[in-house]
N, C-alpha and C positions, 0 to 999 in steps of 0.2 A: 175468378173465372167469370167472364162475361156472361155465361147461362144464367146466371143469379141474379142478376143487372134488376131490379126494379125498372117494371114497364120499360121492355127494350125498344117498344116500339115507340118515342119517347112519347109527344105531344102534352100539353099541357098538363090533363088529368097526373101524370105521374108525382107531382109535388103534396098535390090533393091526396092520392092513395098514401105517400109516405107521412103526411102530417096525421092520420087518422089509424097510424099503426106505433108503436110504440120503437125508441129510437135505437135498442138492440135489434128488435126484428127487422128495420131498413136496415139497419149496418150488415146485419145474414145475407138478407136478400142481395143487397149490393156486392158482398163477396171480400170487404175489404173489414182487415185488423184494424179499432181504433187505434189501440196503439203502436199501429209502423204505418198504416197507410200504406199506396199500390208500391207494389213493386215498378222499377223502370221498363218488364216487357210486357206487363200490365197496364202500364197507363198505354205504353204506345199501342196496344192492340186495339184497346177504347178508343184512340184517339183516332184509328182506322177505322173504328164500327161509327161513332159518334159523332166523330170531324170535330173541326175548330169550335170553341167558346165565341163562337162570333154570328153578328145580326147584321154586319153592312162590310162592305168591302173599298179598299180605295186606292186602286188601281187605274191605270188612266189605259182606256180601250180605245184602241184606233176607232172600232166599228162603229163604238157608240158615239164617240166626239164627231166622227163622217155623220151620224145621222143628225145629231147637231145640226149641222149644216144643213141638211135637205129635208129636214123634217119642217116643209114650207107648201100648203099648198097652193102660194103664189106662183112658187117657183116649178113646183111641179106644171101646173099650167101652161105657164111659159115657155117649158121645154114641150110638153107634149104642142104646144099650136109654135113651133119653132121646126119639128120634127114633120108638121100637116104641110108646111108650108115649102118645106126640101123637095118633099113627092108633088108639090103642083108645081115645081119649075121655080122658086125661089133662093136655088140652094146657095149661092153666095152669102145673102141675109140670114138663113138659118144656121150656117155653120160661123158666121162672126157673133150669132146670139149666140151659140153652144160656146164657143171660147171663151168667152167673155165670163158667160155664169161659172161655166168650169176651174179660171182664174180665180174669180171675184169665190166661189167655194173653196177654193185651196187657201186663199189667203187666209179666210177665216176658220179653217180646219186648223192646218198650221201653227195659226198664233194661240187659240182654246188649247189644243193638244198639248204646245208647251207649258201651259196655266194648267193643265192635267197633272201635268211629269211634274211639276213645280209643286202640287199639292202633295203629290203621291212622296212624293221625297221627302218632304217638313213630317207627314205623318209617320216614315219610317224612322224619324229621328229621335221619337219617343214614346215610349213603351208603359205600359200599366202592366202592376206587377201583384202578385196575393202570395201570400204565404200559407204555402201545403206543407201538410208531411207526407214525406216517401221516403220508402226503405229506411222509416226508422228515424229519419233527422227531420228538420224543418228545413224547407228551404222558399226563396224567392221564384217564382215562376211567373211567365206571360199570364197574364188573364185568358185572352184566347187559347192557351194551351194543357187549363183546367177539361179534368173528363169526370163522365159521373163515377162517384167511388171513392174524388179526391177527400179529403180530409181537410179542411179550409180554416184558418183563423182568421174572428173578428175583432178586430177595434174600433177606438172612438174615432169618424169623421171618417171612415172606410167608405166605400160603393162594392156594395155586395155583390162578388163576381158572377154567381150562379143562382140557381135556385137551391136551397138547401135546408137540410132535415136535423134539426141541432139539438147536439149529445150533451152540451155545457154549455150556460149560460153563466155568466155574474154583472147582473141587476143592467144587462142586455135590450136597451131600445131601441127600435127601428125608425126611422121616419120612412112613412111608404106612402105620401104623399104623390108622389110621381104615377103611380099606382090606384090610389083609392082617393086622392084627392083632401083625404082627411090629412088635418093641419097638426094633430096632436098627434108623438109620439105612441108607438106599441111599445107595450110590456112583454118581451120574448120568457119563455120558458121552453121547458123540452117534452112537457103533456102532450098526450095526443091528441085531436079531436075529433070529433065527426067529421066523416067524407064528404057530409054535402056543405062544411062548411062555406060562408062566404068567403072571397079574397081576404077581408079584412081581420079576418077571425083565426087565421091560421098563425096562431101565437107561437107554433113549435119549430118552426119555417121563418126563416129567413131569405129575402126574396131578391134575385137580382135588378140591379138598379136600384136598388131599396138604400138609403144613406144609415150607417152605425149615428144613433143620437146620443148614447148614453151606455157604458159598459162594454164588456168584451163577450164572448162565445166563441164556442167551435162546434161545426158540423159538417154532416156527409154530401156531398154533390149530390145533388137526384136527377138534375136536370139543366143542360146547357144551350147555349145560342137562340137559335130559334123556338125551342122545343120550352122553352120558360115563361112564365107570364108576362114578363117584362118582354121579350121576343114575343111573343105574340102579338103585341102592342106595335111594339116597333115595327116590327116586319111590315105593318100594314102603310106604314108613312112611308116616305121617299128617301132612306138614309144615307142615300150615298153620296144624294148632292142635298150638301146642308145650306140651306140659305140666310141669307141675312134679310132684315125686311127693306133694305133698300134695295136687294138684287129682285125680291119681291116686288117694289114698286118698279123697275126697272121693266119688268113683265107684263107689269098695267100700262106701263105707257107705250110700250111695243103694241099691246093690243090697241091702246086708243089710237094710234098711229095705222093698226091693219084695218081698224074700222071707217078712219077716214081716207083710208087706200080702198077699199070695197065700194065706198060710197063712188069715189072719183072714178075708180075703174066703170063701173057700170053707166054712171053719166055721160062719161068721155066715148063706150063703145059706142050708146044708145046715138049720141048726139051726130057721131063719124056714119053710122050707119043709114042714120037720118037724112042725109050731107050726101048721100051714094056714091061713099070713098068706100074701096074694097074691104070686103067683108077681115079678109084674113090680115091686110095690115091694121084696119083697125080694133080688131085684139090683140094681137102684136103688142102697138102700139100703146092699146089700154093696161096691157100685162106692164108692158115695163114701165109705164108709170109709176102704177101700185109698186112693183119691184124697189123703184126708184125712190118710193117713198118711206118705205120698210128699211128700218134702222138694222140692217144685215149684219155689220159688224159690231154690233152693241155687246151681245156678250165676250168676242173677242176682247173687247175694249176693256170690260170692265176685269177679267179674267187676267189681262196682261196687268194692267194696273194693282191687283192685288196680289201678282206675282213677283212683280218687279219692286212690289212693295214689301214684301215677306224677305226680301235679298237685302231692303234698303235697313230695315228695322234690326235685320242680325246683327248688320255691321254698328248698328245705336246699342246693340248689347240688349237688344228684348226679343225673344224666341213666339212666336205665338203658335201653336199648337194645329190651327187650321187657318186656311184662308182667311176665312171669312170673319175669323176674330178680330181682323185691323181694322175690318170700318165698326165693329161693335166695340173697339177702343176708341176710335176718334170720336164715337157718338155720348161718352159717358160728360157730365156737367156733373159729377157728384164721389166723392171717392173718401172711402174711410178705409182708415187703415193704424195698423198697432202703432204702439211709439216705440218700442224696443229695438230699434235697425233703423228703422224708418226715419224718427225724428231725432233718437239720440243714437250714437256711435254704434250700439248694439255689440260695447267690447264690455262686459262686466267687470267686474273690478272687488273684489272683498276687499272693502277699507278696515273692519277692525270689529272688535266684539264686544257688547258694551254689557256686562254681567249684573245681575239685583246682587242686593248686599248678601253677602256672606258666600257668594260664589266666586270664581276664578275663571277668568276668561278664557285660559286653556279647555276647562271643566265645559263651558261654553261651546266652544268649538268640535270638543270632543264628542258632545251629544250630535252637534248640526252634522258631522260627516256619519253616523250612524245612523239617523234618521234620514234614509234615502230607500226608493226602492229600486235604486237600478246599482247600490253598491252593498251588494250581500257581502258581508264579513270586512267591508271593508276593501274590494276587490279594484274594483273598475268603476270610474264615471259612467252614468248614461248621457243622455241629452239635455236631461234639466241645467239651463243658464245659469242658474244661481248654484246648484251643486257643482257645476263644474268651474266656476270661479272660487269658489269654497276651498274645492279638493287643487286645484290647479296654482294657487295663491303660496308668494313664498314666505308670509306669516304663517300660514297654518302648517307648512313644514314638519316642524318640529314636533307638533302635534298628529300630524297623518304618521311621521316614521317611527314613534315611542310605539312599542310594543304594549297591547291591549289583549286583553285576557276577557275581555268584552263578547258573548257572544246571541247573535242576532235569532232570535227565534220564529219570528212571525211580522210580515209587514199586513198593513193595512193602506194602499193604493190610493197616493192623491185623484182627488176629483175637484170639477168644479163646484161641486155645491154646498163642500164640508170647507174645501179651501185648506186644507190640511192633509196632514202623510203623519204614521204612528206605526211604531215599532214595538216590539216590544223583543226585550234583552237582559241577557242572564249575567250576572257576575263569576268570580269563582266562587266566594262561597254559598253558590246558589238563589242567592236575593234577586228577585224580577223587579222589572222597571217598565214602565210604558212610557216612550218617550214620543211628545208629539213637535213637530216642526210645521211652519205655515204661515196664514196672513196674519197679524199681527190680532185687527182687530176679533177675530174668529178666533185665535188659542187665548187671547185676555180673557174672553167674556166665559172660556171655561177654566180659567184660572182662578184660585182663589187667595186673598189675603194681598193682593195687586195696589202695591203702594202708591201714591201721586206722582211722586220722582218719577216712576218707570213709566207714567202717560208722560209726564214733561216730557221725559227725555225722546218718545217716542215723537210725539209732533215737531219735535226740532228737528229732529231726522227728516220727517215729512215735509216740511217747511222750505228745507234744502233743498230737494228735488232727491233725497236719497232712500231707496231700495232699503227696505228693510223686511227680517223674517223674524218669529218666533220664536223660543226654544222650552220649551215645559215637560214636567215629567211628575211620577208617579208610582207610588210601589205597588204592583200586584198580586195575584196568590197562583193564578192557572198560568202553566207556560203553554201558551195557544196563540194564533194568530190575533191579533187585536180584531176589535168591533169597535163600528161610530158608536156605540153607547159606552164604550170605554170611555171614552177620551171627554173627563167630566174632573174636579174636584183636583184638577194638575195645579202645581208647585212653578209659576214660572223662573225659568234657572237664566235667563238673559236673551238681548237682542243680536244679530248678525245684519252688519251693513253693509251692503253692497253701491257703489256706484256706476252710474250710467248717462254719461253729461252727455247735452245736444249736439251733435253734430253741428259745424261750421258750417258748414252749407246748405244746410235744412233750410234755415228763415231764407234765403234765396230763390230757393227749391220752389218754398211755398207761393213767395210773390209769381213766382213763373206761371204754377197751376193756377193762380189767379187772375192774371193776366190773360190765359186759356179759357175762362169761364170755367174753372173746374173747382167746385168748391170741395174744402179739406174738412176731415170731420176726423176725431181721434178715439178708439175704440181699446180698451183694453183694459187688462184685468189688476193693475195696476192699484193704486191708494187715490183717492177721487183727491187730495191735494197736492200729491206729486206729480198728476199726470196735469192738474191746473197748472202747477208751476214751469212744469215744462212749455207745457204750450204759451206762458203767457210770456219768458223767455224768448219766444220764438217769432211771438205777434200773431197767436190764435185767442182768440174770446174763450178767454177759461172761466171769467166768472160764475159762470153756471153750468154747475156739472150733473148728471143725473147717475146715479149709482145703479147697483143690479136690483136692489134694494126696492129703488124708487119705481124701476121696468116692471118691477112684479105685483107692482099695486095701481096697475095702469091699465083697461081694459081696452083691446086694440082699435078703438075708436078715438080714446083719447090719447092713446102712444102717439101716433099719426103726428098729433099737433103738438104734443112733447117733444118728439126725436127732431123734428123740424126744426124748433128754434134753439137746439139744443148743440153746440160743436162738441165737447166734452164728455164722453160715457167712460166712469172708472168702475173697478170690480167688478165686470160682469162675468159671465159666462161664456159656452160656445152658442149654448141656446140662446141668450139674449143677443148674442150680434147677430146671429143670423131671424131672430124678431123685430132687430131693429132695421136691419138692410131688407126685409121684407116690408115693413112699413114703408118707408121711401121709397121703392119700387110700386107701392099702390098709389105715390102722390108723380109718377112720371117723371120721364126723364131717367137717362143712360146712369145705373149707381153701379160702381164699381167697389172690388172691397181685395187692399192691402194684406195679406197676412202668411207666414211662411210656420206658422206652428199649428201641433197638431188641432188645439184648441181651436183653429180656425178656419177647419174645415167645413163647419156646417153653415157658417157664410159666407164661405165662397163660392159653392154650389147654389147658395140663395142668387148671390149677384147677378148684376147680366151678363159683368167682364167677372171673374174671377185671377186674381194675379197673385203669382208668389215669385219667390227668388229661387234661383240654385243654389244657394244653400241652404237653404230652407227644409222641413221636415219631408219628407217620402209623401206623407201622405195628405199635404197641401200641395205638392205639386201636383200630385196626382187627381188633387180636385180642382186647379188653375185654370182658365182657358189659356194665360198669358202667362212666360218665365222671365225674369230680369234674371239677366248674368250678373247682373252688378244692384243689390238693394238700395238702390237712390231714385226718389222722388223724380231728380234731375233725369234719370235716363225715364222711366215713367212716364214724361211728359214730353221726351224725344216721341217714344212711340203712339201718345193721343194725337201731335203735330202728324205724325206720318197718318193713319188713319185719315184724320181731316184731309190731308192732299191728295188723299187716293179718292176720295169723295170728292172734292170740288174739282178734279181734272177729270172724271164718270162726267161728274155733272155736264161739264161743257161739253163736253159728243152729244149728249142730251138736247143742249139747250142749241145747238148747230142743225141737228136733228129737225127740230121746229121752229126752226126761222129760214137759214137759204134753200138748205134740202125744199124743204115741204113748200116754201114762198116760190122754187121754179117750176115741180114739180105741178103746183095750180096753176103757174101761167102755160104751161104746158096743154092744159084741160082748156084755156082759155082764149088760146092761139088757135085750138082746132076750131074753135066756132067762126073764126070768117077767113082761115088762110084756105085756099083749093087743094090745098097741100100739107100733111104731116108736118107738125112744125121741129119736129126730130124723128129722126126711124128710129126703131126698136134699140138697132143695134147702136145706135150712138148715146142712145139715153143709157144703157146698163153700163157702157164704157163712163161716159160721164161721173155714173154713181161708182165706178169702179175705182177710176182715179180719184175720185173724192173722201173715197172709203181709206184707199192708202196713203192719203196724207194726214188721216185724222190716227194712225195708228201711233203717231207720235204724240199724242195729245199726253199720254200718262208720263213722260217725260222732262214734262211744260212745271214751270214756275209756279207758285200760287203766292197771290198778294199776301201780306202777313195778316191783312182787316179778316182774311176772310177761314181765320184758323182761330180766331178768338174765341167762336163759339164754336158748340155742334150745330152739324147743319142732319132734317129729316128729310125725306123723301116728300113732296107735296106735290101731288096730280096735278092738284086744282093752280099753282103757281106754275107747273110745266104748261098746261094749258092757255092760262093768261099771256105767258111769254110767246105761245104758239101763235095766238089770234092777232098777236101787235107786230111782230117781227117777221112774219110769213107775208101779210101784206105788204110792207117794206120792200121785200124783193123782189116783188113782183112789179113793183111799179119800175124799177131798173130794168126789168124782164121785157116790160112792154116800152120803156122807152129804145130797146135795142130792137124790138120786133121794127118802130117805126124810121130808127134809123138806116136799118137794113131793107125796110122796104121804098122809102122815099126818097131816100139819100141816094144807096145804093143801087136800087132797082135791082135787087137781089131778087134772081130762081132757085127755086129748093134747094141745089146744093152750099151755094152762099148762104143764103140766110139762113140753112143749118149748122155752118159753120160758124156762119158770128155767132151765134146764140149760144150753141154749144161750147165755144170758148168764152164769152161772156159770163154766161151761168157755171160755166167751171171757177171761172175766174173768182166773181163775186161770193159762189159760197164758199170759198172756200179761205178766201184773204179775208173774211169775216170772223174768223177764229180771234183773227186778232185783236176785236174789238169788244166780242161776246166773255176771252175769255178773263177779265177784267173789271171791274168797277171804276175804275182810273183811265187817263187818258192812255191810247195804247203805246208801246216806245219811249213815251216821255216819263212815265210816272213808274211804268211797269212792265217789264222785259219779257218777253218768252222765252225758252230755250234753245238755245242752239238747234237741237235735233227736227226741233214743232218748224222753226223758221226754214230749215231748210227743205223739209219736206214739203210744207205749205206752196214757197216759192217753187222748188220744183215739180209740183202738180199743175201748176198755172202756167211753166216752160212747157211742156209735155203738150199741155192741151193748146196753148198756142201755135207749136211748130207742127203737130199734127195736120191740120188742112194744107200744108205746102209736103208735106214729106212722100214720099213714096207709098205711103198709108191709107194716102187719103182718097183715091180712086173706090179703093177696096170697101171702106169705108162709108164714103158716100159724100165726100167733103170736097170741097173746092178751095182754092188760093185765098186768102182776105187782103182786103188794099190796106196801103200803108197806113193811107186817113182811117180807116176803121182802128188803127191800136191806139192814134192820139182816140180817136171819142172812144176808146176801151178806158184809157187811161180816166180820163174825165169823171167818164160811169161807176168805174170800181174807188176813185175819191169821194164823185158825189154822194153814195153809197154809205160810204164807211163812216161819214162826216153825218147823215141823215141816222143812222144805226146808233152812233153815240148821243144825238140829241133823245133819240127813244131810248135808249138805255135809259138815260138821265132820270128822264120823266118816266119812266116805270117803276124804277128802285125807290125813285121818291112818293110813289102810286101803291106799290108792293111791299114797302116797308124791310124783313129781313129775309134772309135766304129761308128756301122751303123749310119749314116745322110742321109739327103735328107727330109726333112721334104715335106709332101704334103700339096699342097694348093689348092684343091681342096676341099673348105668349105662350095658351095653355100646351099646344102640341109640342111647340118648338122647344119647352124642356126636357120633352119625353128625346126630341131626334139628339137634341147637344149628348144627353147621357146616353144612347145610343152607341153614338161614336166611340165612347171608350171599348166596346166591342163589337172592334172592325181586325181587319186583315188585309196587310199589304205585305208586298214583293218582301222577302226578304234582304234585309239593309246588309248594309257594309259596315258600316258605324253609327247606332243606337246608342240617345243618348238615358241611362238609367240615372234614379235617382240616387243622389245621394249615398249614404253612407250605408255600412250591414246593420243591420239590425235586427234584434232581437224576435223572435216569432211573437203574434198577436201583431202585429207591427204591417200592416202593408203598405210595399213598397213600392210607387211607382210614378212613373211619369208621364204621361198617357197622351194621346191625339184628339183627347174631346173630354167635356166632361157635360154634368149637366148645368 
C-alpha cells in the first residue's frame, strides 16, 4: 500500500532518511515483502503516483525543433523592421523578406526535425534492463519502469537503476565517482547510518548512476528519476540534447561568426545613415547582412549528416546508441580491446586433459565439470567460455553422461582477484572434497608437493598460445559453502586445455586500424605469454607485457608512462582495465575500449567510446556507447571511417561559412561606402543566402578524400578563424572586380548591378565547394558526389535565370547582357584557380586539419550516464539484449551510457 511509501513526497532527502533507519524498517515503510516483491497492481499504481524511472526524454517536438529555428534575435529583428516597413508603404519588400525567411525556416525545421525523428528511433531501438522480483519470481524489466518498493539485483559492471536501501550485500562495491568524484571504490553493507550523513558515507545505499565495482547485493527502491541524487544532478544539465564537443565548437564558431555579424551590422547601418540613404532600408539592409552571414543552416547540416550517417553505419553492421556517438567514434586514435573474439576466433575448443601422475584424465574432467557455478548438480552451462566448451566438447561425452553419485554442496563464486571457483562435494559414502578450478598460476601457488614436469608441461601449453585451467582438490571435515581461506594445502589432480587460434583476418584488421591512426593495444585476463604470442602472430609488439601484478605496484603517476609504452596487458582485472583506460584518457586523445564480457564493464564506462558486440554479455552492452552486429575489428573500423566523414563534410559547410559566404557578405559592407545606391536590397540578399543554403544541404552526401580519414580530426577555433581571414578576402576581391565591371563596363543602374552581383556572388560561393572541399586538385584528383554536384550546379542555374524570368520585376532584378556570363565565366575560373593557390599555401602554413582536442569532460559523464534514463515513444521493435539470464544478472541494452 502506497500510504507506507517512505517519504511520498519524494525529493532527495528520502534515500538519506532510509540509509539512517535500519533495512527491515524501510522494507515496512515501503509496504513491500522481501521475499515476493510488488505485486503487478502494485507497481502499476506506484508507477501512477511516481511516474517513470526517468531524468530526460527523447522525443522529437515539432515546437521545440520550430523554436530552433527562430530562436534568433537577428532574425527576429529582421522581421519586426520587415513588418515597420509594410505600414510605411513598402509592402512588396516586406512580404518578399517574410517569404523568403519563412522558406529559408522551413527548410531548416524540416531537415533538424527529421535528425529529431532519426534520433528518437535509434534510441527506441534499445532498451536497459535490471532485474526485480515481483510476485514472487525474478524477472527483466525497463529501468524506467522501476517504482519505489521494487526489490532490485546487483551485479559486477551493473549501473545502479535507482536510489536504493540494501538488505544483502556480498563483498558489494560501488564506484560513485560520477557522484562524489572520489576515484576509489565504496565498501557497501546494510548498517544504517546517521541522517546527516555526507553523500559519500551512505555505505547502506546504493545510488543511481553509481557503477557495481566489485560483488553483488539486493535492495529496496527508495527513490527514482528525478527525485534521486544522481537526478538531481542531472536534472540541472541539459540532457536531452547530449552534445558532442565538436557540436560544441560548432556553437563557438556560430558565435564568432554573430559577433562579426554585430560588428558589420552596426558599421554598415552607421555608415548608410551617414550617407542619407533611408533610414529603414538601411536596417533592412544592415539586418540581412548579419542574416546573411549567420551560418542558419549549420545545425540542420550537421544533424542531417549524423543521421544519414546513423542509416550508413547500420548497413557496416555497427549500431551506435545515440547520434552523437559516430563523430566520438571517428575521433578515437587509441583502442584496446580483449583477444578472445576480437583477435582469435573467439570459438573455444577443449583439446584434452593433461592429468599428474597417478590421476586419470577422465578423474580430470570429472572434477573441471563440477567445479562450475552456474552447473549446480551438474544441470545446465552458464556463460563461462571455457565451462561451456568443457561441457559442450564431444571428448568429455562420456564423462558428462556416466552417472555420478557426486553431490555439490556449496560453491564459492569466481572473482577477479582469487582468479579461481571452489566447490565443495560429497561422495556417497560421505567423504568431502573441496575442489578448486582456475588460473593456473593462482591454484599452483596453493598447491602443494607440484612436481617440475607439471610446470614443464604447463609453459608448453603457454608457449603454444593454448588456454589452460587448473584442477586441484582436498578433503574437508564441514559440509558448508567453501571460503577463500579454504582454498590452501590442495592436491593438484591435472590441467584442462582449451584452444583459441587467431583469426585469419585479424592481422588485416589490424594493419587497417593502423592505417586509420588508430593504435591497437590488447587487454585481457589471459596468461601474459599466451596473449604475447598471440599478438606476436599477428604483428603486435608483445615483447613487453605488463601483468596485473606489475599495475598494482605502479602509482598513478608512473602507470601513465607504463601503460603508454606498453601494447600487451595479461591477467588483469576489471579494475585494472578500467585504471588503465583511465590513464590514457589523462595523456589525451579519443581511447576507446573493446570488450563484450561482464568483466568489462568497468572500462567501458571509463572510455570515451565504449563498444561491445551483440553477442556479447547483457551487461557490456548495456555499458557500450557502440554495438557491432558482427565482433570484427574489420567492421570497427567501417564505423571510425564513417564518423571521420561525417566530420570532414560538417567541416566544409564550416569552412564555405568563412570564406565566400562571409568574403561577399564584406563586400557587401564595402560597396555601400561609395555606391548612391544599396548594392543588394534586403530581399535579394536573404534569397541569395537562401539558395546558398540549399545547395550546401547536399554537402553530407559528398565524397571525402581517403588522406583525410587517416587521422582524427578536432574541432580548432583558432584554424576556422585563420581560414576565415585568408579566404574571406579572396572573394571579395572577385566581389569588387564585378562591382567595376558592372559599373564601367556595363554602365549598370541598381537594378543591373544587382543582378550581376547577385548572380555573381551566388555563383562564386557557391562553385567554391568544389575547391574547399578537397586538399587535391578538384575533378581531377577528387570527385564530389553526384548529389553535391548537382545541387551546386543547379543553384548557380536558378540564380542565373532568375533576373530574365517573370521573378525578377517582383524582385528587383533586371535582364543581364550576354557579355556579362562570358566575364561571369572568366570570374568564377579566375576565382577558383586563385582559391587553390591559397588553399595550397595555407595547408602548407597550417600544417594538419584542426586539433586540440578538449578535455574538459567532468559534466559530460554525468549527461552520457544520464541518458540510460530517458523515455521515448514507445517502439514497435526493441532491440533487447541477449540471452535470459539468470537473476543478479542485469540485462540490457540501453540508449546512452556513461
Amino acid at each position: 500500500m502506497t500510504s507506507g511509501v517512505l517519504a511520498p513526497s519524494g525529493g532527495a532527502a528520502s534515500i538519506r532518511a532510509a540509509a539512517a533507519r535500519a533495512a527491515p524498517e524501510v522494507l515496512e515503510s515501503l509496504g513491500v515483502d522481501p521475499s515476493r516483491g510488488l505485486g503487478p497492481g502494485e507497481v502499476e499504481q506506484r508507477r501512477v503516483t511516481y511516474g517513470p524511472n526517468a531524468i530526460a526524454t527523447h522525443h522529437a517536438r515539432v515546437l521545440t525543433v520550430l523554436w530552433h529555428q527562430l530562436d534568433s534575435p537577428l532574425l527576429g529583428l529582421l522581421l519586426v523592421a520587415a513588418t515597420a516597413s509594410y505600414f510605411v508603404g513598402e509592402q512588396g519588400d516586406a512580404v518578399i523578406i517574410g517569404f523568403i525567411v519563412v522558406v529559408s525556416v522551413g527548410l531548416g525545421f524540416v531537415n533538424e526535425y527529421r535528425a529529431e525523428k532519426a534520433a528518437a528511433s535509434l534510441h527506441s531501438q534499445v532498451t536497459h534492463e535490471a532485474v526485480v522480483l515481483r510476485g514472487g519470481a525474478f524477472s527483466r524489466v525497463d529501468v524506467t519502469s522501476i517504482v519505489p518498493g521494487d526489490v532490485v539485483e546487483l551485479s559486477l559492471g551493473e549501473v545502479v537503476p535507482a536510489d536504493i536501501r540494501l538488505v544483502f550485500v556480498a563483498r558489494l562495491e560501488c564506484d560513485e565517482s560520477v557522484l562524489t568524484g572520489e576515484s576509489q571504490p565504496v565498501e557497501k553493507t546494510t548498517d544504517a547510518v546517521d541522517e546527516a550523513a555526507s553523500l559519500a558515507d551512505l555505505c547502506g545505499c546504493a545510488l543511481m548512476g553509481t557503477v557495481v565495482h566489485a560483488g553483488s547485493g539486493r535492495g529496496v527502491v527508495v527513490a527514482t528519476g528525478s527525485r534521486t541524487e544522481f537526478g538531481a544532478i542531472a536534472t540541472g544539465l541539459s540532457t536531452h540534447q547530449l552534445d558532442t564537443e565538436f557540436q560544441v565548437g560548432l556553437r563557438r564558431f556560430s558565435m564568432l561568426l554573430v559577433k562579426v555579424a554585430g560588428a558589420l551590422t552596426t558599421a554598415i547601418f552607421v555608415i548608410n545613415v551617414l550617407l542619407h540613404k533611408p533610414f529603414l532600408d538601411a536596417l533592412l539592409f544592415s539586418l540581412a547582412i548579419a542574416v546573411g552571414i549567420t551560418p542558419q543552416l549549420l545545425p540542420a547540416v550537421a544533424s542531417t549528416s549524423l543521421a544519414a550517417g546513423s542509416r550508413q553505419m547500420s548497413r557496416r553492421k555497427v549500431l551506435v546508441k545515440r547520434l552523437v556517438c559516430i563523430e566520438d567514434l571517428g575521433d578515437i586514435d587509441l583502442l584496446f580491446t580483449d583477444k578472445t573474439g576480437t583477435l582469435t576466433a573467439g570459438r573455444i575448443d577443449y583439446a584434452r586433459a593433461v592429468p599428474v601422475d597417478g590421476q586419470r584424465s577422465e578423474d580430470v574432467v570429472r572434477w573441471g565439470l563440477l567445479c562450475t557455478e552456474n552447473v549446480p548438480g551438474g544441470a545446465a552451462v552458464g556463460t563461462n567460455p571455457l565451462d561451456a566448451a568443457l561441457w559442450d566438447s564431444p571428448a568429455t561425452a562420456l564423462v558428462r553422461e556416466s552417472p555420478t553419485a557426486l553431490e555439490v554442496l556449496g560453491v564459492l563464486p569466481f572473482d577477479h582477484e582469487r582468479r579461481m571457483l571452489s566447490v565443495v562435494v560429497r561422495d556417497p559414502a560421505g567423504a568431502l572434497q573441496l575442489v578448486t578450478k582456475g588460473a593456473p598460476e593462482t591454484v599452483l601457488e596453493r598447491c602443494v608437493d607440484v612436481r617440475p614436469g607439471t610446470r614443464a608441461a604447463l609453459d608448453a601449453e603457454f608457449a603454444a598460445g593454448n588456454r589452460v585451467i587448473a584442477v586441484a582438490s582436498r578433503p574437508v571435515a564441514t559440509a558448508r559453502a567453501p571460503e577463500a581461506a579454504d582454498e590452501h594445502g590442495l592436491q593438484l589432480r591435472g590441467l584442462l586445455v582449451f584452444l583459441d587460434a587467431p583469426k585469419p583476418d585479424a592481422a588485416a584488421a589490424l594493419g587497417r586500424l593502423a592505417t586509420l591512426g588508430v593504435r591497437v593495444k590488447v587487454v585481457t585476463g589471459d596468461n601474459a605469454v599466451v596473449a604475447a604470442k598471440v599478438c606476436s602472430d599477428l604483428g603486435l609488439p608483445g615483447d613487453e607485457v605488463l601483468t596485473g601484478a606489475d599495475l598494482d605496484a605502479l602509482d598513478d603517476e608512473h602507470l601513465i608512462d607504463a601503460v603508454t609504452a606498453t601494447t600487451v596487458f595479461a591477467r588483469v582485472s576489471p579494475e585494472h582495465k578500467a585504471r588503465i583506460v583511465r590513464a590514457h584518457r589523462h595523456g589525451g586523445g579519443g581511447v576507446a575500449f573493446l570488450g563484450d564480457g561482464v568483466n568489462d564493464a568497468l572500462a567501458l564506462h571509463a572510455a570515451d567510446v565504449g563498444i561491445s558486440v551483440d553477442s556479447g554479455t547483457d551487461v557490456a552492452k548495456d555499458a557500450a556507447d557502440v554495438i557491432l552486429l558482427e565482433k570484427s575489428l574489420d567492421v570497427l573500423a567501417d564505423g571510425v571511417v564513417e564518423g571521420r566523414r561525417i566530420f570532414a563534410n560538417t567541416l566544409k559547410y564550416v569552412l564555405m561559412g568563412t570564406s565566400s559566404n562571409f568574403g561577399n557578405m564584406a563586400s557587401a559592407a564595402g560597396a555601400s561606402l561609395f555606391l548612391p545606391f544599396l548594392p543588394m536590397l534586403p530581399s535579394q540578399i536573404l534569397l541569395n543566402n537562401l539558395l546558398y543554403d540549399t545547395g550546401q544541404l547536399a554537402i553530407p552526401t559528398d565524397n571525402v578524400d581517403p588522406e583525410q580519414l587517416l587521422r582524427p580530426s578536432h574541432w580548432d577555433i583558432g584554424f576556422i578563424r585563420r581560414f576565415m581571414l585568408l579566404f574571406g578576402p579572396l572573394s571579395s576581391i572577385f566581389d569588387f572586380l564585378t562591382f567595376g565591371i558592372m559599373l564601367w563596363v556595363f554602365h549598370a543602374g541598381p537594378d543591373l548591378f544587382r543582378s550581376g552581383w547577385f548572380v555573381e556572388s551566388l555563383a562564386t560561393q557557391t562553385l567554391v565547394i568544389f575547391a574547399i572541399r578537397t586538399r587535391a586538385i578538384p575533378f581531377f584528383r577528387s570527385h564530389p558526389s553526384l548529389p553535391l554536384t548537382l545541387a551546386a550546379l543547379g543553384v548557380v542555374l536558378v540564380g542565373a535565370v532568375l533576373p530574365s524570368s517573370p521573378l525578377a520585376a517582383p524582385l528587383g532584378f533586371a535582364p543581364l547582357p550576354g557579355g556579362f556570363f562570358a566575364a561571369l565565366v572568366f570570374m568564377v575560373v579566375g576565382y577558383l584557380v586563385l582559391v587553390e593557390f591559397g588553399k595550397r599555401w595555407f595547408y602548407r602554413a597550417a600544417g594538419a586539419q584542426p586539433t586540440g582536442r578538449p578535455t574538459d569532460l567532468g559534466t559530460r559523464f554525468v549527461r552520457r550516464r544520464a541518458a540510460r534514463f530517458s523515455v521515448a515513444a514507445p517502439p514497435a521493435n526493441r532491440l533487447r539484449s541477449g540471452r535470459s539470464r539468470a537473476p543478479g544478472n542485469l540485462a540490457a541494452s540501453g540508449a546512452g551510457r556513461a
